[in-house]
Structures are given as C-alpha cells and as structure tokens.
MARDRENMAR-215590 format. One record per residue: x, y, z of N, C-alpha, C in turn; residue in one letter. Coordinates in steps of 0.02 Angstrom, whole numbers, padded with zeros to 5 digits, always signed. Last residue first. Layout:
N
XYZXYZXYZA...
This chain:
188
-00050+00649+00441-00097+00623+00403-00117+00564+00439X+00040+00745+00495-00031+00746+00515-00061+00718+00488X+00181+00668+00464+00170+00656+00527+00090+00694+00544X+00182+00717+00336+00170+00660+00326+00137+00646+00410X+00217+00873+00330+00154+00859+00312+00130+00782+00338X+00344+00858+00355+00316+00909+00416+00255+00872+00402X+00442+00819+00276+00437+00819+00342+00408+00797+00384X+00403+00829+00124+00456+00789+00136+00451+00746+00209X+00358+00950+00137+00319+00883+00125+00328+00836+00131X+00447+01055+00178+00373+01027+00219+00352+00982+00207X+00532+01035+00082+00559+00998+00145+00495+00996+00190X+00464+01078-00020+00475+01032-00023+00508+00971+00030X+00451+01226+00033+00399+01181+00015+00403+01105+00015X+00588+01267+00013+00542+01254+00096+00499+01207+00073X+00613+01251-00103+00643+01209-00070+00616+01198-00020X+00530+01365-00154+00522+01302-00190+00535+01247-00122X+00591+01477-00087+00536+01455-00055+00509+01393-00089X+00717+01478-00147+00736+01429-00100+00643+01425-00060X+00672+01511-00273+00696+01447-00281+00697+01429-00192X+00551+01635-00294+00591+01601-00276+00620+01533-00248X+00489+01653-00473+00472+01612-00404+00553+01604-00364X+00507+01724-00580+00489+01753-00551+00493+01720-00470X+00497+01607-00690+00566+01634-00652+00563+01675-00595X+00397+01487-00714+00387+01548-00664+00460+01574-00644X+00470+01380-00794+00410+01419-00805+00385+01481-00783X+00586+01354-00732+00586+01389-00791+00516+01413-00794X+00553+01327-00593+00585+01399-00617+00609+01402-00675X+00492+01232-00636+00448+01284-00588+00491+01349-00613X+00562+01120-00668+00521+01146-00710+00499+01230-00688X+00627+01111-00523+00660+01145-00593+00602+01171-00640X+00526+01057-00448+00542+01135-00428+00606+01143-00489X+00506+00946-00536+00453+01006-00525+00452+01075-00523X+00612+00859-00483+00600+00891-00558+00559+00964-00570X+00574+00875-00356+00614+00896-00360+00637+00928-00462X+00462+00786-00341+00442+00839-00353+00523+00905-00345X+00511+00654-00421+00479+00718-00436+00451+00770-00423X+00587+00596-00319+00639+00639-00364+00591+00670-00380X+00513+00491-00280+00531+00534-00219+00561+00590-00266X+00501+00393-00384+00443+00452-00375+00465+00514-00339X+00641+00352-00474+00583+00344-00409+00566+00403-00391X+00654+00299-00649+00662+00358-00579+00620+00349-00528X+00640+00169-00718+00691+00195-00657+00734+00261-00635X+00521+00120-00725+00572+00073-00714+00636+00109-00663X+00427+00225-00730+00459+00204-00795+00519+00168-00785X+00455+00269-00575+00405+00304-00639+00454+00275-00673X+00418+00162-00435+00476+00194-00478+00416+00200-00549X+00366+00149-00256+00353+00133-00333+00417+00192-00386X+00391+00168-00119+00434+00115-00156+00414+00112-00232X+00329+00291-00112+00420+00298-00117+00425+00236-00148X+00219+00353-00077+00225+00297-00136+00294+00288-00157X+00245+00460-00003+00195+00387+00026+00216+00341-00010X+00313+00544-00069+00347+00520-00001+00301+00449-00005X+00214+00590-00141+00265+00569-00180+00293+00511-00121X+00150+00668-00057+00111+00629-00078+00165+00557-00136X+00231+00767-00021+00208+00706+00040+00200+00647+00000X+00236+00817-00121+00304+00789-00107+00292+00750-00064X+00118+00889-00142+00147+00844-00192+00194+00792-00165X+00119+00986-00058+00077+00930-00037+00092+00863-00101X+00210+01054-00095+00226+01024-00056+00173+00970-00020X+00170+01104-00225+00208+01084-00200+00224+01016-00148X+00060+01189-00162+00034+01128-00196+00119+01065-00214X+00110+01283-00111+00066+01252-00066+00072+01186-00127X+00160+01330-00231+00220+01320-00185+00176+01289-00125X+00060+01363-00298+00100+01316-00346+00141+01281-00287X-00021+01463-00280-00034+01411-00249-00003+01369-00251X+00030+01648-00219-00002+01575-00272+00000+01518-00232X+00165+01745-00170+00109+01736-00175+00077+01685-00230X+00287+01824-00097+00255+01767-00108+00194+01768-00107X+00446+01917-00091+00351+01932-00082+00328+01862-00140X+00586+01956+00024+00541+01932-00024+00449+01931-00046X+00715+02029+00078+00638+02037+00084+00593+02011+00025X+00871+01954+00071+00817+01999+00085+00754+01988+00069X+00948+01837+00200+00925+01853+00122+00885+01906+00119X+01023+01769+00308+01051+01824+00267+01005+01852+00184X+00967+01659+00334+01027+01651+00301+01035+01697+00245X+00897+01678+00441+00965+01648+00440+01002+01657+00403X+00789+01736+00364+00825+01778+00403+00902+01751+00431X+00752+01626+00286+00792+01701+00252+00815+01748+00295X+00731+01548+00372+00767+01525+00314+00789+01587+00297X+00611+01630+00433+00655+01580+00465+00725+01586+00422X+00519+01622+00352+00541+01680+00358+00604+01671+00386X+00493+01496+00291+00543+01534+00225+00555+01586+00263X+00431+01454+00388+00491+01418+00381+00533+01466+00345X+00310+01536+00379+00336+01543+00454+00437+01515+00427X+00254+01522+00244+00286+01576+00293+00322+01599+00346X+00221+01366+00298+00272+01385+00232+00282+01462+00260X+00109+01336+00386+00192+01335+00392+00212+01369+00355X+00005+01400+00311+00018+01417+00381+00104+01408+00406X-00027+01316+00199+00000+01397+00195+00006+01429+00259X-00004+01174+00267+00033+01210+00232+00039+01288+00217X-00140+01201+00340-00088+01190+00358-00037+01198+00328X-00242+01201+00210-00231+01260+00265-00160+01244+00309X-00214+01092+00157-00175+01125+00102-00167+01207+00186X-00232+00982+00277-00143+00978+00243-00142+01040+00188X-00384+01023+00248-00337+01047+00316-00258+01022+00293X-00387+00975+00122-00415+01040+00135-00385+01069+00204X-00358+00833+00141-00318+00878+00087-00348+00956+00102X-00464+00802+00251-00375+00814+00248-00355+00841+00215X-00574+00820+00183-00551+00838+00240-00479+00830+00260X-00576+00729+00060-00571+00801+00053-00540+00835+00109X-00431+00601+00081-00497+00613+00069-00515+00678+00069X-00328+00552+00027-00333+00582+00072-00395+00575+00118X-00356+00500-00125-00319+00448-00082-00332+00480+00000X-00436+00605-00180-00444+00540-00164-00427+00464-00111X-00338+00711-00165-00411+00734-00111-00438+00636-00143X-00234+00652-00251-00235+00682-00169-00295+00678-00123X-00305+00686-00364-00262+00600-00349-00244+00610-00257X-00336+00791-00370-00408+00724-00374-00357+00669-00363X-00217+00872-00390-00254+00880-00353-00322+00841-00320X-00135+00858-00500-00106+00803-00457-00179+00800-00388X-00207+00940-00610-00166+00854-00601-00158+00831-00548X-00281+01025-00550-00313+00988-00576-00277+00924-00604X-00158+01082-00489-00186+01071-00448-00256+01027-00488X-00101+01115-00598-00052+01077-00565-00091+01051-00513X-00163+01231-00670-00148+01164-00702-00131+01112-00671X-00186+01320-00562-00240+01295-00582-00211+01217-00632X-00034+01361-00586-00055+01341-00506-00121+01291-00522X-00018+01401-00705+00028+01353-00681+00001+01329-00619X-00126+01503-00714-00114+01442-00746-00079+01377-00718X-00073+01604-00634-00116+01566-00597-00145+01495-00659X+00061+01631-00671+00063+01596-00591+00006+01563-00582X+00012+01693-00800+00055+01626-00816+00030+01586-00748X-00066+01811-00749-00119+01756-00776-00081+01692-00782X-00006+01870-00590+00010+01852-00668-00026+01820-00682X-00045+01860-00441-00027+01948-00508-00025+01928-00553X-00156+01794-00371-00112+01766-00413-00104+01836-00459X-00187+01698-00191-00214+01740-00244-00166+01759-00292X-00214+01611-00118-00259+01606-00174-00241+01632-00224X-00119+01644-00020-00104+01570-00062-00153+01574-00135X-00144+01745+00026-00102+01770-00013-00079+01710-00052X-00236+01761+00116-00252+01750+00080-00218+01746+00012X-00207+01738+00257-00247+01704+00234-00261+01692+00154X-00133+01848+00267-00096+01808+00298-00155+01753+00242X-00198+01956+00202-00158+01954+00191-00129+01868+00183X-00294+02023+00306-00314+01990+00256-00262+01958+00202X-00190+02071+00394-00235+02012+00430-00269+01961+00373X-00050+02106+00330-00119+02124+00341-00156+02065+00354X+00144+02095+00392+00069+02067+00349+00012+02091+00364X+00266+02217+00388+00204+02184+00417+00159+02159+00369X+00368+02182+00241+00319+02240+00280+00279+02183+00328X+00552+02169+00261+00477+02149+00241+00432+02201+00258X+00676+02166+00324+00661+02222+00271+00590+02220+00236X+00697+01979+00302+00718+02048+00325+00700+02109+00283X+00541+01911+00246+00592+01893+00273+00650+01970+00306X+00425+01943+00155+00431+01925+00212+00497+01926+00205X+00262+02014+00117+00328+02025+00096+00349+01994+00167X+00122+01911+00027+00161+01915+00103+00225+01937+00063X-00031+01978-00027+00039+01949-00047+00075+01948+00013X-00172+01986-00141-00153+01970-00058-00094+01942-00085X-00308+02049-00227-00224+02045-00235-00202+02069-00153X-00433+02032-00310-00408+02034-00243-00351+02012-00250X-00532+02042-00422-00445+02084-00423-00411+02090-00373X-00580+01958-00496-00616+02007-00443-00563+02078-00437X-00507+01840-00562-00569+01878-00593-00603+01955-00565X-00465+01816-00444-00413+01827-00482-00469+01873-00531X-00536+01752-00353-00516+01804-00322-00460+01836-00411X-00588+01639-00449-00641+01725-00430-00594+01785-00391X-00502+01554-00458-00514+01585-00525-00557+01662-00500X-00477+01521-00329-00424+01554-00339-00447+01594-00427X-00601+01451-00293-00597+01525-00248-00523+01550-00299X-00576+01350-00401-00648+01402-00398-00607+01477-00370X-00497+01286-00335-00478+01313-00399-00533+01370-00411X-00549+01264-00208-00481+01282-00206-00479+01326-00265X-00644+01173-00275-00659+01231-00207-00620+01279-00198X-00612+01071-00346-00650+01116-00360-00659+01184-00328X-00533+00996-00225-00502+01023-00268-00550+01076-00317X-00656+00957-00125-00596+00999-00098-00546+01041-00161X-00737+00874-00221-00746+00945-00180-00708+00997-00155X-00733+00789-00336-00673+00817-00280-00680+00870-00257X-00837+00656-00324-00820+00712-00363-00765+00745-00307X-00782+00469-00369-00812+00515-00330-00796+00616-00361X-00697+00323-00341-00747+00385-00405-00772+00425-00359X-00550+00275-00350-00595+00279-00325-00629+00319-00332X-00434+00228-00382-00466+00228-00440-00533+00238-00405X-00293+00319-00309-00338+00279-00308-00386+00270-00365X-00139+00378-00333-00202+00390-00303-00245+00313-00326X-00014+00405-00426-00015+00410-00375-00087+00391-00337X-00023+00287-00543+00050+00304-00519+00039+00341-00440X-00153+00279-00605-00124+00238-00594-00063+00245-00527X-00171+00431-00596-00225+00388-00540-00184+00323-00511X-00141+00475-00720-00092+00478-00643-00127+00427-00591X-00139+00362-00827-00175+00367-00793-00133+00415-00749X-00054+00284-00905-00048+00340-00940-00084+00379-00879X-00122+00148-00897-00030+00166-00873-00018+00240-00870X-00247+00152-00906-00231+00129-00869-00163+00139-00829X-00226+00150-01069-00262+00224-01031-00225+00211-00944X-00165+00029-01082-00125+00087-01088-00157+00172-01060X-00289-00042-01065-00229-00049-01024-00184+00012-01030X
C-alpha cells in the first residue's frame, strides 16, 4: 500500500504496463545529441539572431550544461511514463512537437511586448514543463497530501527550476506554463 501512495503513477497516470516508447526516444535523442556535441539554440526576442533551419527543430533536445541536461533527463523519466501512459505515445510525442513549436512563437511575442531583450533558449525542462501543467490541469480535482492541489505544482516547479537552473529564464518558465494551462488541453 504505501509503494502504492509513494507511486507518481498513483497521483498522476495510470497503472497501465507497457514500455514508453515515446519517453525513451526523447531521452535517448537528447543523451546522443549531447554526447555528439550538437549544440542548437534559439536567440529570440528583440536584438535576436535569425534562427537556422536546424536550429528551430532542434534546440529542445539539445543541452550546453551537463546540470540542464540532468535536470531535463530527470524530470522527463518522472513525470514522463505517467504522461505517455495516460496519453498514449502518439500524443505525448505530437503535445511534446507541438509544444516546442508554440513556446518560441509565445516567449517571442511576450518579450517583444514587453520590452525585454534578446534571449537564448535551449533544453527540454521548459517543453516538459508545460506538458506537466496540462497534465496537472486534468487531475485538478485531486489534492497532494490533503491539501495542496495539484494545479499549484507545476508552479512549485518553475521555483524549484530557478534555483536549480538560474541560468533559465523565469518568464519563458511562465510561457510554458500558460501553454499547458491553455493551449495544450484543447489538442488532446
């Protein structure tokens, strides 16, 4: 029983067995491009550089610091089999491509409104994010430990996030989290 409580499976996903193709796939391509030395980054918002074609695609995988790609690989082997379960692979694999498709477009948006300069994004933590927050969104009426409700964690998250990764900017945390919040729930 207590494995049972302790479970995330319990709290977000299903107890349904199977191997997680979609999450193996993800973590794989992000351990080889990192092992290889392919380094893809978007500078965006005012004062940015044009993106490179290889760029646009690939700048979710890929990771300058061994901490970014810990933190990304850790976060995506927790919450990542409770997602591609409940989802199933084909969604969580088109909601993660869809996500690194929005999220650039919103944070360029966001920073050009509101006056910010030229930022450079890159990892998976801020895709994974926000597929978190959907995933949080679904299970709104359940409460972690009587009484925080789920909807709050991935807001804990994006604190933890910037202690762990100071490097990350806070308001592309926030995009993330209003995609999931949003944008993500209405293609599932």
């Amino acid at each position: 029983m207590l494995h049972r409580i302790s479970s995330a499976w319990f709290w977000f996903g299903s107890d349904r067995p199977g191997f997680c193709l979609g999450t193996s796939l993800l973590i794989t391509l992000m351990l080889l491009m990192y092992a290889v030395g392919i380094q893809a980054s978007l500078s965006l918002g005012p004062g940015g550089d044009f993106p490179r074609f290889r760029d646009v695609f690939l700048y979710a995988l890929s990771h300058d610091e061994l901490p970014s790609l810990l933190v990304s690989v850790a976060f995506l082997l927790l919450v990542g089999p409770c997602q591609e379960r409940r989802w199933g692979t084909v969604a969580f694999l088109t909601l993660s491509i869809l996500t690194m498709t929005i999220l650039p477009l919103l944070y360029t948006l966001v920073l050009f409104v509101g006056g910010g300069e030229a930022s450079r994004i890159c990892g998976y933590s801020a895709i994974q994010l926000a597929m978190f927050a959907a995933h949080c969104r679904q299970v709104a009426q359940r409460r972690l430990l009587r009484c925080l409700p789920v909807w709050f964690l991935p807001w804990l998250l994006l604190l933890m996030g910037l202690l762990l990764l100071p490097g990350t900017p806070a308001l592309l945390n926030f995009c993330t989290i209003f995609i999931g919040h949003n944008c993500i729930l209405s293609c599932l």
